[in-house]
C-alpha positions in Angstrom: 0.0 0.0 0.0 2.6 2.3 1.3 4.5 1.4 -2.1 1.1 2.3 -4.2 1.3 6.1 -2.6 4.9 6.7 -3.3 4.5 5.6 -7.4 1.4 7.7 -6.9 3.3 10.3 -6.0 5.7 10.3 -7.8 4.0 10.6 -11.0 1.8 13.5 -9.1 5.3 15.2 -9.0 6.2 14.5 -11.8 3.1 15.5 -13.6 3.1 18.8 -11.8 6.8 19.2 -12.8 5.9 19.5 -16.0 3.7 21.7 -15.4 5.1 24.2 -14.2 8.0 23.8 -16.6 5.3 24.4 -19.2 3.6 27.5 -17.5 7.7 28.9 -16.8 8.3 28.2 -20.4 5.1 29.8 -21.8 5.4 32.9 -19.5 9.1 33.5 -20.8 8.0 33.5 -24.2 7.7 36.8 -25.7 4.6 38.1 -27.5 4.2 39.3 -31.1 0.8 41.3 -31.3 -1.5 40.6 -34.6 -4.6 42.7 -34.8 -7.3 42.3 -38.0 -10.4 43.8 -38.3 -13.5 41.3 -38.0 -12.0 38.5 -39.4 -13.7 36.2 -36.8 -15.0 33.4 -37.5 -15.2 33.7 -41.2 -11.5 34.1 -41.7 -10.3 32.4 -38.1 -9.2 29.1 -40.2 -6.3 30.8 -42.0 -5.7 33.2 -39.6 -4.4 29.9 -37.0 -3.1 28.0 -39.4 -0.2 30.9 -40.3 -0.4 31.7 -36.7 0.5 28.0 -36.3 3.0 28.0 -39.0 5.1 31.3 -37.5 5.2 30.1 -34.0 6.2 26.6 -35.6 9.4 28.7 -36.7 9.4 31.2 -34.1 9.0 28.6 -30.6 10.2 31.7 -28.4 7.4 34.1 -29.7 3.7 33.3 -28.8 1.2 35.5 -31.4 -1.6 37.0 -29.9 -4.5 37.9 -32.3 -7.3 40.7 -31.2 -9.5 40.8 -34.0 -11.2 44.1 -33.3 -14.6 45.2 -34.8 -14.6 47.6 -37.3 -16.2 50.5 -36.0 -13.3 50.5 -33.2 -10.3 50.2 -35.0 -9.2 53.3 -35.9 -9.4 54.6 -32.4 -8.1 51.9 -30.6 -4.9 51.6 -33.3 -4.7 55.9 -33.1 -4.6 55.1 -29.1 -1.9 52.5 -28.8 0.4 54.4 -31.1 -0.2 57.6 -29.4 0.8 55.0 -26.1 3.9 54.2 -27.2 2.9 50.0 -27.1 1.2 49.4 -30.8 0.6 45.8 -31.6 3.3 44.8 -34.2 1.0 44.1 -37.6 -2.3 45.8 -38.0 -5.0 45.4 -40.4 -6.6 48.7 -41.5 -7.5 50.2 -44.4 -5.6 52.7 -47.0 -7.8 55.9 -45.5 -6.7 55.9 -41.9 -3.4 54.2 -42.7 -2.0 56.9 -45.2 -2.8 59.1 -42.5 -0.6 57.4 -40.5 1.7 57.4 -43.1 1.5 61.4 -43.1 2.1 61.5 -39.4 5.6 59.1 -39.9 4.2 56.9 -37.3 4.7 53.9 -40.1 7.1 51.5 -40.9 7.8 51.3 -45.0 7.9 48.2 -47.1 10.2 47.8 -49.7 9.8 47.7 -53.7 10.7 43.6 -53.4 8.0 42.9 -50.7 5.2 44.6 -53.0 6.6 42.7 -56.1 4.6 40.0 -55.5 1.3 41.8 -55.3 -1.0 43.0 -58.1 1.0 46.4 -59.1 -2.5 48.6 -59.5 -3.2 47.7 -55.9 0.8 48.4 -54.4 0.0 52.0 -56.3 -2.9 52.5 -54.4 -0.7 52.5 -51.2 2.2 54.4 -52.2 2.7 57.9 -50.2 5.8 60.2 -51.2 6.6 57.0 -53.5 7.1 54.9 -50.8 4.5 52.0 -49.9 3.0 52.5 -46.8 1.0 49.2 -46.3 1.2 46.0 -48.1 -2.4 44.6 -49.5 -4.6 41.8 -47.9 -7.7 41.7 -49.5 -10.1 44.1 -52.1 -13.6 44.0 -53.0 -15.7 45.3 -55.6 -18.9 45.8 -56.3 -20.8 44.8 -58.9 -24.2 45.8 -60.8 -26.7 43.0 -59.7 -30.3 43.5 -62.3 -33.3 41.8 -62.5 -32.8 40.8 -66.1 -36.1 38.7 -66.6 -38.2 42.4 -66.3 -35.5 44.2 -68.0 -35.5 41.7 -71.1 -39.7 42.2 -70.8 -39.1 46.1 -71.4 -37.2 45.6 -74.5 -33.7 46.1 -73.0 -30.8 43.2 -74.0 -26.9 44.5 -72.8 -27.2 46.8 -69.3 -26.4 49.6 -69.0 -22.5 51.0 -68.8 -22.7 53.9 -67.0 -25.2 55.8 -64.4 -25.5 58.3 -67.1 -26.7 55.6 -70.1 -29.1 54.3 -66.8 -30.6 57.8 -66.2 -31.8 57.7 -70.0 -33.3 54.6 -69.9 -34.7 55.6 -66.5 -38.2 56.7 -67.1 -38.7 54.2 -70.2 -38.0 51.5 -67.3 -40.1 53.0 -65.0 -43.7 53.1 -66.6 -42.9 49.5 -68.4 -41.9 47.7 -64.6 -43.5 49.8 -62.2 -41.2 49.9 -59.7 -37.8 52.2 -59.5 -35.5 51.5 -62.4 -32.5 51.9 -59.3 -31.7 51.6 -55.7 -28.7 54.2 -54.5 -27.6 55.3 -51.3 -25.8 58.9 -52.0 -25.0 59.7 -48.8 -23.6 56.4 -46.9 -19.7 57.2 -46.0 -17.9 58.4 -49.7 -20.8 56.8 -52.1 -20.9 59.9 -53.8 -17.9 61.0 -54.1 -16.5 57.7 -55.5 -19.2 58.6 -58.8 -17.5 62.2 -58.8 -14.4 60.1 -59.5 -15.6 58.1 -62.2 -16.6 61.1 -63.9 -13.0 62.7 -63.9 -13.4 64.8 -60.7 -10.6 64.6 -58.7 -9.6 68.2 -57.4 -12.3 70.5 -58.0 -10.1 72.5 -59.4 -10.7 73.7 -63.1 -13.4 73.9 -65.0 -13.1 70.5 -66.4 -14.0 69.5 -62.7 -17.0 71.6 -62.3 -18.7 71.2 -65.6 -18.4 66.9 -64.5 -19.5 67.8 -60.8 -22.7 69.8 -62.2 -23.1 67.0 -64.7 -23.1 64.5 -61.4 -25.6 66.5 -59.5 -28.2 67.1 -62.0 -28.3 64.1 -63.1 -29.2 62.4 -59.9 -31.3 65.6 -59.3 -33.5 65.2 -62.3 -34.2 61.2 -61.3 -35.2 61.8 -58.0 -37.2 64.7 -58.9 -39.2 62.6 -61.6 -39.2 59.8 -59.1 -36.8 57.5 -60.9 -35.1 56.9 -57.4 -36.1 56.4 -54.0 -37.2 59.2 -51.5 -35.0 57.9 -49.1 -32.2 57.6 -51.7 -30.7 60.1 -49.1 -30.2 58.0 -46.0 -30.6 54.3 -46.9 -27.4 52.2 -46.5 -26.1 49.1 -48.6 -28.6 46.8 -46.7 -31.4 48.3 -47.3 -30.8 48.7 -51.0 -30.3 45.1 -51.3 -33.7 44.7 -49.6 -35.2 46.9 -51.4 -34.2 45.1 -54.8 -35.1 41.6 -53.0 -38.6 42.7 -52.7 -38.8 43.9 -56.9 -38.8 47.6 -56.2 -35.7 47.9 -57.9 -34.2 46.7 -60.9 -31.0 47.5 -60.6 -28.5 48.1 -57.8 -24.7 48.2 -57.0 -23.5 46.1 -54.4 -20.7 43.8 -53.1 -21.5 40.4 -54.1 -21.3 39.5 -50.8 -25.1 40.7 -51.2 -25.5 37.9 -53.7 -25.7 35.1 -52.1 -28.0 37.2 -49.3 -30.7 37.0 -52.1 -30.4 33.9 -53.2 -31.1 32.7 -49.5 -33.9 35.3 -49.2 -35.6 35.6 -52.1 -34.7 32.8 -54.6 -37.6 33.9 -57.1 -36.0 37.2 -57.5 -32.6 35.6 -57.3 -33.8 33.1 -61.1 -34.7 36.1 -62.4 -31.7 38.3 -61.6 -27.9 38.6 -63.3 -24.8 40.2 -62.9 -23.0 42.9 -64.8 -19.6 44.9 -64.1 -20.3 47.9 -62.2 -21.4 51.0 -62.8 -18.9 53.7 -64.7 -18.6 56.9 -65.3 -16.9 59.3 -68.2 -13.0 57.7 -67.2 -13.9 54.3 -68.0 -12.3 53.1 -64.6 -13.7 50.7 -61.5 -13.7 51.4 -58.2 -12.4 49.0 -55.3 -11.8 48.7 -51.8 -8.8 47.2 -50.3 -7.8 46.1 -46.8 -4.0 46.6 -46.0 -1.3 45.7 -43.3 0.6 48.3 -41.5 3.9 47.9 -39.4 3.6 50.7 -36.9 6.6 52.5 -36.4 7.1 51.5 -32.8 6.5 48.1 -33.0 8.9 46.0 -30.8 9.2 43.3 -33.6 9.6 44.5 -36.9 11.8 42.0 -38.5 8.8 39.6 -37.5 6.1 42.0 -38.7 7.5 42.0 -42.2 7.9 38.4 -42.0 4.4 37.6 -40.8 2.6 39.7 -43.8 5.0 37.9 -45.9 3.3 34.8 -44.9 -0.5 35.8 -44.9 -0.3 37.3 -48.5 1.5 34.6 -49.5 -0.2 32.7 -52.4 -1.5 29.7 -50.7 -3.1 31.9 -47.7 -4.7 34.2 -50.3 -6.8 31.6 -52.4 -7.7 29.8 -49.4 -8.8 33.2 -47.8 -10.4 33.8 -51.1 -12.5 30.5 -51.3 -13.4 30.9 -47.2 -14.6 34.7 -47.6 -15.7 35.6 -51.5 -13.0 38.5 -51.3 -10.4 38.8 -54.1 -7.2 38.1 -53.5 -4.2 41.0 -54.7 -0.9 38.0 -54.7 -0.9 38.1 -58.8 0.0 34.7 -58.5 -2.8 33.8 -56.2 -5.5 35.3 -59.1 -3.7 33.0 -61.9 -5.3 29.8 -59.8 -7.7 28.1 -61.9 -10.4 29.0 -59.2 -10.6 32.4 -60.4 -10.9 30.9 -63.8 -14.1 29.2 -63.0 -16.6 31.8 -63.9 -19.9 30.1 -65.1 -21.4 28.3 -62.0 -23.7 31.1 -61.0 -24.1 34.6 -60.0 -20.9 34.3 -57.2 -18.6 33.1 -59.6 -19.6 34.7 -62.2 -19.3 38.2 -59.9 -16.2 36.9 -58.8 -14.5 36.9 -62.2 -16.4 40.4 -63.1 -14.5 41.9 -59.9 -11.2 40.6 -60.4 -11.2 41.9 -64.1 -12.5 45.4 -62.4 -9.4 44.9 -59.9 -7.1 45.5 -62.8 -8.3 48.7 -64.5 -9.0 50.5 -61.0 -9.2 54.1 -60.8 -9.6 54.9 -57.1 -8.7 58.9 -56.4 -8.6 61.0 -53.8 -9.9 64.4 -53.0 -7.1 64.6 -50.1 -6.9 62.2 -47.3 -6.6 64.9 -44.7 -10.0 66.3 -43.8 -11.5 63.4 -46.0 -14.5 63.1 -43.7 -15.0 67.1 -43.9 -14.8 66.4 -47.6 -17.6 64.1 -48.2 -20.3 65.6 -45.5 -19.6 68.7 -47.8 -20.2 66.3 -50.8 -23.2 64.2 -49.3 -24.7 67.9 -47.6 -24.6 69.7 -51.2 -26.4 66.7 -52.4 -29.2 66.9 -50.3 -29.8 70.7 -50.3 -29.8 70.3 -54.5 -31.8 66.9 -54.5 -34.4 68.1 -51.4 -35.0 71.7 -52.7 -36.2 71.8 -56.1 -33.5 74.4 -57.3 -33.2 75.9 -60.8 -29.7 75.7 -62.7 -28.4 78.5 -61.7 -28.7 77.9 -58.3 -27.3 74.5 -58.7 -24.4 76.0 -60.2 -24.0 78.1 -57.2 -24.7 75.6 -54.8 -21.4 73.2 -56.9 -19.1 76.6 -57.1 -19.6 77.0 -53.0 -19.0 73.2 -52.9 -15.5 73.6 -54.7 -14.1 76.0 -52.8 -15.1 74.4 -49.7 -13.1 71.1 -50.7 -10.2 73.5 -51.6 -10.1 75.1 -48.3 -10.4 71.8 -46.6 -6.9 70.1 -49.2 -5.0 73.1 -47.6 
């Protein structure tokens, strides 16, 4: 008996020994700090299994991921650089990140690290020639139509442009009975991503007025004849998608994340709908959104920062983030898989093919990335004083004049 307890324990000490070894060696480890922005759970998959890979190579380093929802992470990653302890890799996007850019609170990435990444997208996140953040992810939208009652109105090919839509507007109108399109002008930079596919970029010469005034009325003359919503005004990307869901709208732009929301909602609508590219303007050029990593400059691991985005944009980690989320992937290599070949299955792939064309003939500007937020409630807030006012030309004109030399004051 007496024997029994001591093998007991022994192996009690022994199990406890190792214990505690494991909690000392765990504790000593030092930390590298990986924050994303809602990648949870859609994403989580990849996310551990690089995780798994770097601390495979790195056994002296434990990662810890925050994924942080996106409405705090601009002022949660403002606060811990401001504290002087920033996590090591961040995932933000372009807007705030050029910013921090501006501010030199980033680290830089060289010319060989952004080789491997589609070159319109490294352009996109250059500032002062230098890039700034490397790319994770982009999306972009894409014209979803109801193509059964737009085939019944005598229409074949959509539409190219807003402007080629606003003609066909009224036609569509009294044939389907419901609103040829849903828009949301006002939700974040909506409107003044149009202004940029219409050549506005500065509002600065007469090029970029007579394109801004071309913008306004045309969106002015729909709404007044009722070819869009009265709520066009304050509806977000939601409720557009609803609205189409329910046929009171035939055509709307969206991510085609929304895609597969109407084929689980409203199947009927979703056999009678079909995808185009999205909506252009007078430059011919697509608009897309891109998420980024950032290497703030006071990072206590930078070596490992650079090689940690190394491995999540790697090729393999982009399709297989790609295939787990429906976003497009910016390693060039990564969109030469035969998965973005496959374009014929249904609405998603076929939208997913449409978007990654779009991805290379992107025309993204700016109207200065300081004071950007001033810049489109000035934008959004001359739209709804034109749109809800019934206002002759002339006063429009005023109204876009005042508008112009608003955004200039705000560039300075």
């Amino acid at each position: 008996m007496i024997k029994k307890f001591f093998i007991l324990a022994v192996i009690i000490g022994i199990i406890f020994g190792f214990s505690k070894l494991n909690i000392q060696q765990t504790s000593q480890k030092k930390e590298f700090v990986l924050w994303t922005i809602q990648l949870k759970p859609v994403a989580q998959e990849i996310i551990e299994e690089n995780i798994e890979k770097f601390e495979k190579k790195h056994p002296d380093y434990k990662v810890v991921w925050v994924d942080i929802p996106i409405a705090e992470a601009q002022k949660r990653t403002l606060a811990a650089i401001l504290g002087g302890n920033p996590p090591d890799l961040v995932n933000l996007n372009p807007d705030f990140s050029v910013i921090l850019a501006q501010k030199g609170a980033l680290e830089y990435f060289s010319e060989q690290e952004g080789e491997k990444f589609e070159p319109s997208s490294i352009d996109l996140l250059k500032y002062e020639d230098k890039i700034y953040a490397l790319p994770f992810y982009a999306t972009s939208s894409i014209t979803l139509y109801n193509k059964e009652l737009y085939n019944s109105c005598g229409y074949n090919n959509p539409p190219k442009t807003y402007d080629e839509l606003s003609e066909i507007a009224q036609n569509l109108k009294a044939c389907s009975k419901i609103y040829p399109f849903a828009i949301n002008l006002n939700e974040n930079d909506s409107l003044a991503k149009i202004l940029n596919k219409y050549d506005v970029s500065a509002f600065s010469d007469e090029k970029d007025f007579k394109n801004t005034l071309f913008v306004y009325k045309m969106f002015d003359e729909m709404y007044k004849n009722n070819l869009i919503s009265k709520d066009t005004l304050t509806i977000n990307h939601r409720e557009m998608a609803e609205k189409y869901m329910s046929e009171n709208a035939l055509f709307v732009v969206l991510g085609s994340n929304f895609i597969n929301m109407v084929k689980e909602n409203a199947p009927e609508v979703y056999k009678k709908s079909d995808v185009s590219e999205q909506l252009l303007g007078k430059s011919g050029k697509y608009d897309i959104s891109l998420m980024n990593f950032i290497i703030p400059k006071r990072s206590k691991n930078k070596a490992l920062a650079h090689e940690f985005a190394d491995l999540i944009t790697d090729e393999a980690s982009q399709i297989k983030l790609a295939k787990l989320t429906n976003v497009i992937p910016l390693n060039s290599k990564a969109l030469e898989d035969e998965y973005f070949g496959q374009c014929e299955y249904d609405l998603m792939s076929k939208a997913k093919c449409i978007s990654i064309k779009q991805l290379k003939s992107s025309g993204n500007k700016d109207f200065g990335v300081q004071n950007k937020k001033e810049i489109n409630e000035n934008i959004n807030k001359t739209a709804e004083l034109i749109l809800l006012n019934n206002l002759d030309e002339k006063t429009i004109e005023a109204k876009i004049t005042k508008l112009a030399q608003k955004i200039n004051e705000l560039k300075q």
